[in-house]
C-alpha positions in Angstrom: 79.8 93.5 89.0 78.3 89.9 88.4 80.9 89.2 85.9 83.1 89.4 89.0 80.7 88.1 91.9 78.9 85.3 90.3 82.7 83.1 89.8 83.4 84.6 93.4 80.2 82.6 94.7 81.0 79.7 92.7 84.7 79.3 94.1 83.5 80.0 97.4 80.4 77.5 97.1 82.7 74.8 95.7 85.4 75.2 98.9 82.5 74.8 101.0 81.3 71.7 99.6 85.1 70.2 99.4 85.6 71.1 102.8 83.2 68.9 104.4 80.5 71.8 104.5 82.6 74.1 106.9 81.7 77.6 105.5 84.3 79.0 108.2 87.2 77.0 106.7 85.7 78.0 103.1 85.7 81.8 103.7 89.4 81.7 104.9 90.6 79.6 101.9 89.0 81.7 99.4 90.6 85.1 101.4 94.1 83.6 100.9 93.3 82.5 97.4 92.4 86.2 96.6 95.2 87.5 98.8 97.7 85.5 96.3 95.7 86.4 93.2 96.0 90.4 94.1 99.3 89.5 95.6 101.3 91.7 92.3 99.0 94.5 93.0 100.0 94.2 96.7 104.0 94.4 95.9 103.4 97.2 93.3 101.8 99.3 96.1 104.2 98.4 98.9 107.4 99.4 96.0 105.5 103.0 95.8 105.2 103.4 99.2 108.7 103.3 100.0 110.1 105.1 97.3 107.5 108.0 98.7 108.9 107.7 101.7 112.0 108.6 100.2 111.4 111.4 98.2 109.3 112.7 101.4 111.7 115.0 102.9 113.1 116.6 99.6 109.1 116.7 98.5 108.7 118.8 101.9 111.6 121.2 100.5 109.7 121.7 97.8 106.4 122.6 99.2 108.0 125.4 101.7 110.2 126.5 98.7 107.8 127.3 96.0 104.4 127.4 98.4 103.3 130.4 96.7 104.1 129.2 93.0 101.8 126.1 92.3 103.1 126.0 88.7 106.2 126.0 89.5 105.6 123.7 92.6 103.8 120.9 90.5 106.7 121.0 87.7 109.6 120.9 90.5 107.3 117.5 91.8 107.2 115.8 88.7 110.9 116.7 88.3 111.9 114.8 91.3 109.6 112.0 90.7 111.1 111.4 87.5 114.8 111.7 88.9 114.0 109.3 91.5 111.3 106.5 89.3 108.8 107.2 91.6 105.4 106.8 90.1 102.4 109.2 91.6 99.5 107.2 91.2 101.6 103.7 91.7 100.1 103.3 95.3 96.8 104.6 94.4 96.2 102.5 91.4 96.7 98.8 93.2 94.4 100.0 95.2 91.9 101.1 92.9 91.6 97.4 91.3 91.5 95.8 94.3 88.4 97.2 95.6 86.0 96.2 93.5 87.3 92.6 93.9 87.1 93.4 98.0 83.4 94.5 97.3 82.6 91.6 95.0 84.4 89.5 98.0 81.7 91.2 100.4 78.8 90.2 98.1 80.1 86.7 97.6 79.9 86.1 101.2 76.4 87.9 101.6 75.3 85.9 98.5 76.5 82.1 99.6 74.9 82.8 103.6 71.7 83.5 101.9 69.6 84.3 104.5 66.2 84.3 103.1 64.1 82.1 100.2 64.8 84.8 98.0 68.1 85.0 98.0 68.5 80.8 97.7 66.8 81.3 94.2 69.7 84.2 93.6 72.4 82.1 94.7 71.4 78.9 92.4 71.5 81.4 89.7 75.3 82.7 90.4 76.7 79.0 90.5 78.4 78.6 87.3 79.4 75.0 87.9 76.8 72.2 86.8 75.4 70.0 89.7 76.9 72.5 92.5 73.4 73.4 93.2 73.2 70.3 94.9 74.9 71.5 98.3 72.4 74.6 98.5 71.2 75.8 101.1 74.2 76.0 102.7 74.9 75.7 106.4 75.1 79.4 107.8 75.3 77.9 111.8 78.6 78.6 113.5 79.4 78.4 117.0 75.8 78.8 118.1 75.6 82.2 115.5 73.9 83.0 112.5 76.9 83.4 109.9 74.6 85.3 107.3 73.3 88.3 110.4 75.3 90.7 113.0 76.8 89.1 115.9 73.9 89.3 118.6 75.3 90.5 122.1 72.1 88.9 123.3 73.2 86.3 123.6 76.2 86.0 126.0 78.4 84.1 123.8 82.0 84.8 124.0 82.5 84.6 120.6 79.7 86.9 119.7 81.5 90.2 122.3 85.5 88.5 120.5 84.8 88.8 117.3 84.7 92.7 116.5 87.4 93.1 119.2 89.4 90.6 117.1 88.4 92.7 113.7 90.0 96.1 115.5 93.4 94.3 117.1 94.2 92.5 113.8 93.2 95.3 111.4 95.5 97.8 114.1 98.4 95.2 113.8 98.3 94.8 110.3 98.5 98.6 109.8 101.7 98.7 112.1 103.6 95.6 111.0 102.9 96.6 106.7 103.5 100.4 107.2 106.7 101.9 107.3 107.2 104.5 109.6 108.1 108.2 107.9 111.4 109.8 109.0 111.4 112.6 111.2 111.7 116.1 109.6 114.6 117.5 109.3 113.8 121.1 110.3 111.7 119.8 113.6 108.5 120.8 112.3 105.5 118.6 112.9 105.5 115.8 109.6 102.3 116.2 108.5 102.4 112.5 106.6 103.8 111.1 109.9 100.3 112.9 111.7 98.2 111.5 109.0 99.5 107.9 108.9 98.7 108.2 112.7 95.2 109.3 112.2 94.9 106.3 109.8 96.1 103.6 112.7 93.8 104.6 114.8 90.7 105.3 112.8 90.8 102.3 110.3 90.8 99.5 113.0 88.1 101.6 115.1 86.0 101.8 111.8 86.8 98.4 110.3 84.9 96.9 114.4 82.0 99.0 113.8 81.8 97.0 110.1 81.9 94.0 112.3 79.2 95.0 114.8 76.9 96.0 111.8 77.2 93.3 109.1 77.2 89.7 109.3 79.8 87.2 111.0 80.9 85.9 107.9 82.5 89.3 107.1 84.1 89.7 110.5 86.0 86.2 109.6 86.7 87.6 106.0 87.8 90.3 107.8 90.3 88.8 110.7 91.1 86.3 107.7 92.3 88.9 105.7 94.3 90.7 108.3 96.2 87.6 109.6 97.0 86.5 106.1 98.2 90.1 104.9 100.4 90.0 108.1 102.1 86.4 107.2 102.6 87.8 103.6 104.6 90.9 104.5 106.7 88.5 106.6 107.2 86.1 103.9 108.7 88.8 101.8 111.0 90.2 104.7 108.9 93.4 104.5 107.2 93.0 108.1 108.4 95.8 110.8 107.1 94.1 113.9 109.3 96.7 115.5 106.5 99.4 115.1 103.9 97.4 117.5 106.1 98.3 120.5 105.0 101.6 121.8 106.7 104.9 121.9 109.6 103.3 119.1 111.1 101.0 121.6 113.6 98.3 119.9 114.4 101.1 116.6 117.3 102.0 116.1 117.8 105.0 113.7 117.4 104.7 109.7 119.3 106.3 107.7 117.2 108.2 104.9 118.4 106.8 101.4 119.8 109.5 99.4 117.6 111.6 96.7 118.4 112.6 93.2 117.9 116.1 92.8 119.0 118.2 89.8 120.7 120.8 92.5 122.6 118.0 94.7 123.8 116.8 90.9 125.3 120.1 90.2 127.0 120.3 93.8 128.4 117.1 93.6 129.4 118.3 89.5 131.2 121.2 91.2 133.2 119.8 94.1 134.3 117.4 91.3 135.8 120.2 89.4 137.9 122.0 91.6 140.3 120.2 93.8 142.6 121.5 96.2 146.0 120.9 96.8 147.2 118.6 99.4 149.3 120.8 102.0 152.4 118.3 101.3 152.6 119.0 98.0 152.7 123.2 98.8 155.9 124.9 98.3 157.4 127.1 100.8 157.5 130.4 99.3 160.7 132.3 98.2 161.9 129.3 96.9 164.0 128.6 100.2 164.9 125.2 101.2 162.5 123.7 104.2 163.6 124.0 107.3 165.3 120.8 109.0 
């Protein structure tokens, strides 16, 4: 991990000491500088998503069709993957990179507060830029708090009781705005990805404060730093559904479910093109009689 961490604390040591020794303004700089690093990883998973969400309802189809036959369940999935270019593991494997770079992230934070003699020496050691040492120990003081420990509610500070609520309403609106919402089922049934997405919006920014209570206030700023900037960047790219913050789906209007390639619509749609039927114009009265005037 160091061969990841130790140029994380350099960057973020070096921001600090451009930026007139503001390690607030330093830990948001270095969030949107590795928001645009991981930002091809971040398109790659938003491009799976949506073609999951297509395939859902057919997927569904699937699963009640051939629930007793796994073989044949698994094969029919990786049929209709194939037919449609979805990839599996495409949103699963963005993620998968990124989070060692989010934990070496965390650790670069931890690392650059150093809260204790012990972890000064550390720190000198991680700078990989001659002379940088120079700025060390860094100023960990922000609006009256200690940047490197857990927001104290002792206190009184306003910032101190703000800051985890902030963590929970930005991590909740970042979950709404970047997710898309899953089509209803057809057959009326509960959607069990729709419940589960659900679940997710409400645990993730419940789970995401109590990081911010327990760890230090430089991670709550990472943290609301992240959100705000993952936010902007789904607008920049059009992909931003601010629709979904309103409650009980006010301002949607209905989306139409793009269609799915399936090897049985094919051979419907190879079928009807077959056999045509007359146009009733073209039908000749029978007997051969003339039409009636």
């Amino acid at each position: 991990m160091d061969f990841i961490l130790n140029p994380f604390v350099t960057i973020l040591t070096l921001l600090y000491s451009i930026f007139n020794q503001d390690m607030v303004l330093a830990i948001i700089v270095f969030t949107a500088l590795i928001k645009l690093l991981t930002y091809p990883l971040t398109a790659q998973q938003m491009k799976s998503s949506k073609a999951m969400q297509v395939v859902q309802p057919e997927l569904k189809k699937l699963q009640e069709k051939y629930k007793n036959d796994r073989e044949k369940l698994a094969a029919e999935q990786m049929r209709l993957y194939r037919e449609n270019g979805v990839n599996p593991v495409g949103g699963c494997l963005p993620l998968l990179i990124q989070f060692p770079i989010l934990i070496a992230l965390y650790q670069a934070v931890i690392h650059s507060l150093a809260a204790s003699p012990l972890s000064l020496i550390d720190l000198s050691g991680r700078l990989l830029i001659p002379g940088l040492g120079d700025v060390i120990p860094l100023e960990n003081r922000w609006m009256g708090m200690n940047l490197s420990l857990p927001p104290d509610m002792t206190t009184g500070s306003i910032i101190a009781y703000a800051l985890p609520v902030l963590v929970v309403i930005t991590t909740w609106l970042q979950f709404k705005v970047t997710t898309p919402s899953m089509p209803p089922s057809e057959d009326g049934k509960p959607n069990a990805a729709a419940s589960t997405q659900q679940t997710m919006g409400t645990v993730m920014p419940l789970m995401y404060g109590f990081f911010a209570l327990s760890f230090s206030v430089g991670l709550s700023i990472y943290f609301i730093a992240s959100n705000v900037i993952g936010i902007a960047q789904y607008a920049f790219m059009g992909k931003a559904d601010f629709r979904n913050i309103l409650p009980f789906g006010l301002g949607r209007s209905p989306t139409a479910v793009p269609a799915v390639t399936t090897s049985t619509s094919m051979r419907r749609e190879t079928t009807k093109g077959g056999s045509s039927a007359q146009p009733k114009d073209s039908v000749k009265p029978s007997g051969g009689g003339k039409p009636r005037r």
